[in-house]
C-alpha positions as CSV (number, residue, x, y, z in Angstrom):
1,X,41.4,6.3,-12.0
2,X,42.2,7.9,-14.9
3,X,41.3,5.8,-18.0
4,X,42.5,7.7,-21.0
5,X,44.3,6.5,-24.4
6,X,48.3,6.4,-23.9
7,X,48.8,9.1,-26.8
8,X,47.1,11.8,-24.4
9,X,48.7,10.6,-21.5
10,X,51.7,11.8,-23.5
11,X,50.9,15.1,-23.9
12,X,52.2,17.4,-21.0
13,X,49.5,19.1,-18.9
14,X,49.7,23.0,-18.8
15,X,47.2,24.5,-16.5
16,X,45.8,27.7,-16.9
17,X,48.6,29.9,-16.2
18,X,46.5,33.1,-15.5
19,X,42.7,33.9,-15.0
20,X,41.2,37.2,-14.1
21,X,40.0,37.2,-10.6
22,X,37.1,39.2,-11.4
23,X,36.1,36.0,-14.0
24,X,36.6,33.1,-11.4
25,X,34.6,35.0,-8.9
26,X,32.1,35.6,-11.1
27,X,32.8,31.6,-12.6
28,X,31.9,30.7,-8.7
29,X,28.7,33.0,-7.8
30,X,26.9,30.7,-11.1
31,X,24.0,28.5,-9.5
32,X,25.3,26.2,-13.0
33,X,28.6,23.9,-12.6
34,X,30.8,24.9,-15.1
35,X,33.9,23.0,-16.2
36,X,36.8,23.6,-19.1
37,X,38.9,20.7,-20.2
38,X,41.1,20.8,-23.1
39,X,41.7,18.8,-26.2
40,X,42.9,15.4,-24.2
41,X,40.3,15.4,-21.7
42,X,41.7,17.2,-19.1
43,X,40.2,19.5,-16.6
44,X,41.4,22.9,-16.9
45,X,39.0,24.6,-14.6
46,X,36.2,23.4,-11.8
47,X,33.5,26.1,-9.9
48,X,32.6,25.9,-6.6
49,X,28.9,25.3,-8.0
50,X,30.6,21.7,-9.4
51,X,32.1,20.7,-6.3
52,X,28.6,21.0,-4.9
53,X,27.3,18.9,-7.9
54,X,30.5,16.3,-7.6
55,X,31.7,16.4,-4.3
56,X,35.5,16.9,-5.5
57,X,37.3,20.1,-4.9
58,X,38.9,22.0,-7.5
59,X,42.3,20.9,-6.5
60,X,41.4,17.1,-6.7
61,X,39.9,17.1,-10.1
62,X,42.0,19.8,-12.0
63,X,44.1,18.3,-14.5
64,X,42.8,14.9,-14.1
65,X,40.7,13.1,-16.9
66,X,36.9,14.0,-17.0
67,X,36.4,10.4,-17.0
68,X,36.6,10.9,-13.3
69,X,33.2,12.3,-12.9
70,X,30.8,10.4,-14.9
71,X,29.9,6.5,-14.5
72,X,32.8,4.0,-16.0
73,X,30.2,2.5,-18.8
74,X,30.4,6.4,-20.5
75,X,33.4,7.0,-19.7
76,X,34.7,5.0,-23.3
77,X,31.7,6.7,-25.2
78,X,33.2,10.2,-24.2
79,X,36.1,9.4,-25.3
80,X,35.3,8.4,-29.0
81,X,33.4,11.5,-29.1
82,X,36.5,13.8,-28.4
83,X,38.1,11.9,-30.6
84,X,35.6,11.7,-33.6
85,X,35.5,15.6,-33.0
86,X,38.8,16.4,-33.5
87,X,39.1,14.6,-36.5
88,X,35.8,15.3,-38.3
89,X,35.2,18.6,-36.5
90,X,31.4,16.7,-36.5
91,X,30.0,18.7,-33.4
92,X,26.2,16.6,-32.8
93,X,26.3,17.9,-29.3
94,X,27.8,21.4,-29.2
95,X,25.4,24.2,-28.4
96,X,22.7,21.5,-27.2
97,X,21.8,20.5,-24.1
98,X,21.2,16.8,-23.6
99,X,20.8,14.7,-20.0
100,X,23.6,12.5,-19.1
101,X,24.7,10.8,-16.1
102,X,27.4,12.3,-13.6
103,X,29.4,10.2,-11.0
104,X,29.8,11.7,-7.2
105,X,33.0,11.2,-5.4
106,X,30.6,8.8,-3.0
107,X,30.1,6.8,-6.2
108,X,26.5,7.3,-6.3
109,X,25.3,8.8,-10.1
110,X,23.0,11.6,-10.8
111,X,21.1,13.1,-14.1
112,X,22.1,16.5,-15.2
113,X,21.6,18.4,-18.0
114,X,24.7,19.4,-20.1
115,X,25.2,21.9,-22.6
116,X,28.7,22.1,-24.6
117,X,30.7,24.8,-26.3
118,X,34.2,25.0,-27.4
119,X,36.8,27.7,-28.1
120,X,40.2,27.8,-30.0
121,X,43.0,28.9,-28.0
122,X,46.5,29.0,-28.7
123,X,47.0,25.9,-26.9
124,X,44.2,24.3,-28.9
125,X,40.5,23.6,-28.7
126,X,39.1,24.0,-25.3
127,X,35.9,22.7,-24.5
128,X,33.7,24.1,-21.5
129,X,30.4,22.7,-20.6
130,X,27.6,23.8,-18.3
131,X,26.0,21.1,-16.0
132,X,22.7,21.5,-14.1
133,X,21.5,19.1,-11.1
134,X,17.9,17.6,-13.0
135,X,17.6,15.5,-9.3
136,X,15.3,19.0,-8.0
137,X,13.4,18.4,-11.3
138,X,13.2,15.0,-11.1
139,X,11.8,14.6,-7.6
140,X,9.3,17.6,-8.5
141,X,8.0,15.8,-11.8
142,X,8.0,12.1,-9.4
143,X,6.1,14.3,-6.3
144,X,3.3,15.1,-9.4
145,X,3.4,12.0,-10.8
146,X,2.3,10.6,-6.8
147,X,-0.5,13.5,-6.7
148,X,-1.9,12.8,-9.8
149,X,-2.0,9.8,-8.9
150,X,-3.8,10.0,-5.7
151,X,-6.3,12.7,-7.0
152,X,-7.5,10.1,-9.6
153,X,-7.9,7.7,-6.9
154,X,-9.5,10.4,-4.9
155,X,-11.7,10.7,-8.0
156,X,-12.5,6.8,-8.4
157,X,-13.3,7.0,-4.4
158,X,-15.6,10.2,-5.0
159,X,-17.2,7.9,-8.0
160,X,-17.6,4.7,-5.7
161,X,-18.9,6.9,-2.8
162,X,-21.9,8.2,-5.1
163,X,-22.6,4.9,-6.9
164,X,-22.4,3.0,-3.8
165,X,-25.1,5.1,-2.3
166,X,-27.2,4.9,-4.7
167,X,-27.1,1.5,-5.1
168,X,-27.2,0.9,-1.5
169,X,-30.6,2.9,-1.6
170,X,-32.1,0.8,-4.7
171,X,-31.6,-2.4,-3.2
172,X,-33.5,-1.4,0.1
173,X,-36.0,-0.8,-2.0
174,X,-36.8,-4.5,-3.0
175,X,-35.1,-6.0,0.2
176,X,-37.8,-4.2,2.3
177,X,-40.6,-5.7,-0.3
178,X,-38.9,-9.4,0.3
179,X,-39.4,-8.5,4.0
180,X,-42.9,-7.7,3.3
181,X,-43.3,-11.0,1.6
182,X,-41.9,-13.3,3.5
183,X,-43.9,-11.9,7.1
184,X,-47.0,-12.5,4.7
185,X,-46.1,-16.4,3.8
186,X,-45.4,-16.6,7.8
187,X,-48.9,-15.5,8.5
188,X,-50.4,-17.8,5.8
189,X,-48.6,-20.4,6.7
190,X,-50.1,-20.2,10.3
191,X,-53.4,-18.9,10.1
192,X,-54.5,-20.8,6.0
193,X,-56.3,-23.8,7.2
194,X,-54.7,-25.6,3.8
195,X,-51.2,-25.1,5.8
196,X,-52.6,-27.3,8.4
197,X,-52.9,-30.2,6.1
198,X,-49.0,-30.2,6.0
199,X,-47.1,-32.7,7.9
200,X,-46.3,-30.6,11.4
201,X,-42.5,-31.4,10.8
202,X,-42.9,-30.1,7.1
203,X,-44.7,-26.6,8.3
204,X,-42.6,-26.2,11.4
205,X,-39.3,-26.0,8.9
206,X,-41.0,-24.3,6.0
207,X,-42.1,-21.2,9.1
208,X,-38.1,-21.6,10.4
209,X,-36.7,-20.9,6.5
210,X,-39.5,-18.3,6.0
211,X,-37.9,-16.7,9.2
212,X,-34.6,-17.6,8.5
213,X,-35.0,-15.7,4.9
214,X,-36.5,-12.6,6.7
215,X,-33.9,-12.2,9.4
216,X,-31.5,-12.4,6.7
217,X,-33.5,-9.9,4.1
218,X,-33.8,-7.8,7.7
219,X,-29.5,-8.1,8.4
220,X,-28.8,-7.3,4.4
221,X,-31.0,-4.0,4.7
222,X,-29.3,-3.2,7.8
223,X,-26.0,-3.6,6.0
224,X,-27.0,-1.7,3.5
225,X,-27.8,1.7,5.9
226,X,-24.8,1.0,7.3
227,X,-22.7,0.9,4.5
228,X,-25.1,4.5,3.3
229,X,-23.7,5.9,6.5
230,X,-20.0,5.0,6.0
231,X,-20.2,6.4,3.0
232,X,-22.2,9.5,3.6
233,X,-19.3,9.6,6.8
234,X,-22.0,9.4,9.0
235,X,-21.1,8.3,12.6
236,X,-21.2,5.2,13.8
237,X,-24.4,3.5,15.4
238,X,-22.5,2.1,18.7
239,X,-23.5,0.1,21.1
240,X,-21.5,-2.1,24.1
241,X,-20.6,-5.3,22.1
242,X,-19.1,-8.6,22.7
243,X,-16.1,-8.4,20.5
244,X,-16.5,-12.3,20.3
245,X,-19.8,-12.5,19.4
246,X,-19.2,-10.2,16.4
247,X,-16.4,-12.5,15.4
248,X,-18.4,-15.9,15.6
249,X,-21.3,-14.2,13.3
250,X,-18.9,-12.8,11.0
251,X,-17.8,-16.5,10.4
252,X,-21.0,-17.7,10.1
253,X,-21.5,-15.4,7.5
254,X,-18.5,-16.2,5.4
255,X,-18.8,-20.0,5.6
256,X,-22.3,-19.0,3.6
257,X,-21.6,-19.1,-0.5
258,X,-17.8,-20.4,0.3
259,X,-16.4,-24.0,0.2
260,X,-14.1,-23.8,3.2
261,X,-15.3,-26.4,6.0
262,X,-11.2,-27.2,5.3
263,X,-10.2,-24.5,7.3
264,X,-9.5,-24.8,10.6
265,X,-10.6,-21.6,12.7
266,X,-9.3,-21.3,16.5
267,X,-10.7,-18.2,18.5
268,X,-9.0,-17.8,21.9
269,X,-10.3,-15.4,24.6
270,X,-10.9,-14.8,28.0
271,X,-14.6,-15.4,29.3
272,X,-14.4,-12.1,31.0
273,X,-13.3,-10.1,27.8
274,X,-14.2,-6.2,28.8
275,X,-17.2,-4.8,26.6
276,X,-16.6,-2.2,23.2
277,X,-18.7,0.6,21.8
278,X,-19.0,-0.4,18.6
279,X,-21.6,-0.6,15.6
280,X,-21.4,-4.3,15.1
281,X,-22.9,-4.8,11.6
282,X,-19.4,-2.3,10.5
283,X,-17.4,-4.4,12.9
284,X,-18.5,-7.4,11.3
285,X,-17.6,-6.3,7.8
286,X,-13.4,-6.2,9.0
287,X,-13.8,-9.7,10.2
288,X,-16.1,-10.6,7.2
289,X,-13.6,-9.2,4.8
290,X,-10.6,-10.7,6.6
291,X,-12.1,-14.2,6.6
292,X,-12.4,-14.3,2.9
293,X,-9.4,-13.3,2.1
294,X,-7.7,-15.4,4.4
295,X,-9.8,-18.0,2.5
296,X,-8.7,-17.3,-0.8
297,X,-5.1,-16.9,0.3
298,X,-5.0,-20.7,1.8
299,X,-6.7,-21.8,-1.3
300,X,-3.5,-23.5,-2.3
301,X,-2.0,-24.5,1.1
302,X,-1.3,-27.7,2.8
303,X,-2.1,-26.4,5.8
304,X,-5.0,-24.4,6.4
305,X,-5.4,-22.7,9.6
306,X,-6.7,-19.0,11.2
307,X,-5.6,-18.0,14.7
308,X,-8.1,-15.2,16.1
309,X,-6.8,-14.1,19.8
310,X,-8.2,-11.6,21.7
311,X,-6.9,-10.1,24.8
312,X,-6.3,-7.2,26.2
313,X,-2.4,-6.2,26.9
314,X,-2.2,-5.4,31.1
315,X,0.6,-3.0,30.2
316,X,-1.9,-0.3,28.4
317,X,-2.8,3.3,30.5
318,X,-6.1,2.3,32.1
319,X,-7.8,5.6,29.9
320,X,-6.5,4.2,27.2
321,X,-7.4,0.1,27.2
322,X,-8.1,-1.9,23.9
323,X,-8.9,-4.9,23.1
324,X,-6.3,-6.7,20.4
325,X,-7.2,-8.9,18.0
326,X,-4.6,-10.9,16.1
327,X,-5.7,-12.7,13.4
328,X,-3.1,-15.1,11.5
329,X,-3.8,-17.0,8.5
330,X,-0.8,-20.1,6.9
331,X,-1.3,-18.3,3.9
332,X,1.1,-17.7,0.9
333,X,1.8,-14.1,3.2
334,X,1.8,-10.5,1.9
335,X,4.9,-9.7,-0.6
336,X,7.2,-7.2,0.6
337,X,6.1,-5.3,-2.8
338,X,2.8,-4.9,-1.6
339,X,2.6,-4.4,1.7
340,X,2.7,-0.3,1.5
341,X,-0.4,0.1,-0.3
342,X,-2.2,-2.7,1.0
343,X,-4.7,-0.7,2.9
344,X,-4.8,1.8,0.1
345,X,-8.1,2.4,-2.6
346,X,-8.1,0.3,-5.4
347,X,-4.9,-1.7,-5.0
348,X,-5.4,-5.3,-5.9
349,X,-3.8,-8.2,-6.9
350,X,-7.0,-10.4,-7.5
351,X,-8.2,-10.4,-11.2
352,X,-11.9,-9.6,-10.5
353,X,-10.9,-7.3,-7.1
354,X,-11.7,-3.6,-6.9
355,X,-9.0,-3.3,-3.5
356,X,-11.7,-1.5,-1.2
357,X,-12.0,-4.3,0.7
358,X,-9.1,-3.3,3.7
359,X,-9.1,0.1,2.9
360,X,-13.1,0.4,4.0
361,X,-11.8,-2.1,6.7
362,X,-9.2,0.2,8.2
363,X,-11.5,3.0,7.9
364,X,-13.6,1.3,9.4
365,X,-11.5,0.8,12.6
366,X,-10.4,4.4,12.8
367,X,-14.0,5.8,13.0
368,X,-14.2,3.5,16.2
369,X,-11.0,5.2,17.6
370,X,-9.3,1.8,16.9
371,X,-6.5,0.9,14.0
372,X,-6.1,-2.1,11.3
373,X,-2.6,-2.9,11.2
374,X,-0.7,-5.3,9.3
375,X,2.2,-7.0,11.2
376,X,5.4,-7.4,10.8
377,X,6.6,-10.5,8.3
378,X,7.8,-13.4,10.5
379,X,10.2,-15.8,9.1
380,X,9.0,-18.6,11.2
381,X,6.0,-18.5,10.7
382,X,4.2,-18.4,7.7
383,X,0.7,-15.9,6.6
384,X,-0.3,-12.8,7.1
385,X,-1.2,-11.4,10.6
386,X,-3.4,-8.6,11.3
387,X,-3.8,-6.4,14.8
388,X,-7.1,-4.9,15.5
389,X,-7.0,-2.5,18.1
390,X,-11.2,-1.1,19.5
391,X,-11.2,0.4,22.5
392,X,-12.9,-0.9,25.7
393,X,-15.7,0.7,28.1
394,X,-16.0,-1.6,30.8
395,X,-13.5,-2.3,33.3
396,X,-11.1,-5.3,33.2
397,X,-11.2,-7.8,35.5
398,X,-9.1,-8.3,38.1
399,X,-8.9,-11.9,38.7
400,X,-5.7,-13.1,37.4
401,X,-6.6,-16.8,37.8
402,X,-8.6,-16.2,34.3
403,X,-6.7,-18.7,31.8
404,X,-7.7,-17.9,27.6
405,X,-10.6,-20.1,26.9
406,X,-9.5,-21.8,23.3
407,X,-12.6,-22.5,21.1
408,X,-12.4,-24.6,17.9
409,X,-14.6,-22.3,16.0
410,X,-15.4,-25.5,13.5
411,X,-17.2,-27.7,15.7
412,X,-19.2,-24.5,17.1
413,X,-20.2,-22.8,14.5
414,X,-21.2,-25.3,12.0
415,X,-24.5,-25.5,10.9
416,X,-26.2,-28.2,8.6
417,X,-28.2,-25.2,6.7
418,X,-24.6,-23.9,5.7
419,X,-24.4,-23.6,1.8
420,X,-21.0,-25.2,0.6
421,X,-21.2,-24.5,-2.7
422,X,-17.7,-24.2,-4.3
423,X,-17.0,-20.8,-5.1
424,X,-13.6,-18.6,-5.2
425,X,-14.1,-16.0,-2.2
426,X,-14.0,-12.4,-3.5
């Protein structure tokens, strides 16, 4: 334990033969640990404020090497600098505090601040430092670090809240004149006598994409108010929704602009599955968003599959029923680094992402009374899986003959005016 040079190990070791009792009491009411060691190293004396700070009582450490209570790799440097001291008299430390490392009795090190005098006695030079704990400091300075932190986020959202709605309320603008537009080609189309010229196939499809284009121009500026409301933290627009329905549209709408007729989607649910009060354009946006990324995330994969079940667990408190989605992707999975501020305000790890996508998505589910969870890691099984919890307003049934219907969402849901152009989902 004690790592000093043979020539002070040769020196006896006098302790302090006498102190006032007035100055030790004193020496223990300090809020500072202060410790004397003499010319070889040794401790002379040890307050109870440094058995706090070390753990060691004052009978342990007394005469023992001051090695003892600082981390092996310093223990050499200290040494040399005794030594280089009582040779030179060179003193680039005394009278000048400096932060160093301390060693518990647990083994665990510390930072403290230490300051260094000595003193000539008649048993030689005596050197007595005064240490102070910099941990307090330390977790104050990391506590404002975090809160700095989260007000510039907080600023950022602020930012994003005002740009979004005023962007939000410019595009209406022009998505209510395509609207417009588009009712007014439908009426041509039907009413100009030119139209009629048209092979009736040709007309009959150029009406459908005229409609088409206005019930999607119609959806976008719906989106739009909705996304105004969320955030303007306006309540949602509920209504009693099919959970399932609002998961097959989502994945209608992320098939569109995305190359990923690879991936194999497989919803399973009861035919019976109890009613929510949701707004389903916002509902739509957590699938929406979850879909994507589980896109981009199986971008590289092998296998490329998405498990959506929906159920709701018997066990629950009939007041408080939910339905649960789980939704697994064979992606690469979340790193264990990242999974704490997954659902937080700009935290990305995509080049061009901004991170808002599963924060609005959790928020989202807590203004339904619901939650956006991301489950645990499974070894065996590899992805990300995320729990959806909404709550239900209908009652469940009570058939227990009801077996989960399995739908391959691929063969349902595909549609030959799906645009597979290749592009990276975002």
């Amino acid at each position: 334990m004690d790592e000093t040079s043979p020539k002070r190990q040769a020196v006896p070791f006098r302790p302090l033969e006498q102190i006032d009792a007035r100055l030790m009491s004193l020496l223990d009411m300090a809020a500072d640990s202060i410790c004397l060691m003499d010319a070889h190293s040794r401790i002379l004396l040890f307050n109870k404020a440094s058995e706090k700070l070390f753990g060691y009582t004052a009978e342990e450490v007394v005469g023992q090497s001051v090695d003892i209570l600082m981390p092996m790799k310093y223990a050499r440097h200290h040494d040399a600098w005794v030594d280089r001291y009582l040779r030179t008299g060179e003193h680039s430390i005394i009278g000048i505090g400096r932060e160093v490392q301390g060693r518990h009795k647990d083994g665990s090190t510390f930072p403290f601040d230490l300051s260094v005098g000595v003193t000539e006695t008649e048993d030689g030079k005596q050197f007595i430092g005064v240490l102070r704990d910099l941990r307090p400091r330390k977790d104050a300075e990391g506590r404002l670090r975090s809160l700095q932190t989260e007000l510039n986020q907080m600023t950022r959202i602020n930012a994003m809240d005002e740009m979004g709605a005023t962007v939000a309320h410019e595009l209406n603008q022009p998505l209510t004149a395509i609207i417009l537009y588009l009712q007014a080609i439908e009426r041509k189309l039907n009413a100009n006598p030119c139209a009629q010229q048209l092979d009736q196939e040709d007309l009959d499809k150029l009406t459908e994409l005229c409609g088409k284009a206005r019930q999607e121009a119609q959806r976008s500026a719906s989106l739009l108010q909705r996304i105004r409301s969320i955030i303007e933290k306006k309540e949602p627009e509920r209504s009693h929704c099919n959970i399932v329905d609002i998961i097959q549209r989502a994945h209608q709408l992320a098939l569109v602009g995305f190359a990923a007729t690879d991936v194999h989607v497989n919803l399973t649910a009861t035919d019976d599955m109890p009613a929510v009060a949701v707004d389903p354009v916002q509902i739509e946006q957590i699938f929406l968003n979850l879909l994507r990324n589980a896109f981009q995330a199986m971008r590289d994969q092998d296998q490329r599959d998405i498990n959506i079940t929906v159920s709701v667990p018997s066990e629950q408190e009939d007041l408080r029923k939910r339905v649960v989605v789980h939704f697994k992707d064979t992606g690469p999975g979340i790193p264990d680094s990242h999974r704490d501020t997954l659902f937080k305000a700009f935290d990305s790890e995509r080049r061009n992402g901004m991170g808002l996508g599963l924060a609005i998505a959790r928020s989202i589910a807590q203004n339904h009374g619901g939650s956006l969870e991301l489950a645990p890691t499974d070894i065996n099984q590899p992805g990300a899986c995320f729990i959806l919890t909404l709550p239900i307003v209908s009652p469940l049934s009570q058939d227990p003959s009801d077996d989960p219907d399995v739908t391959d969402i691929d063969d349902d849901w595909q549609s030959d005016s799906a645009p597979t152009a290749s592009k990276t989902p975002e």
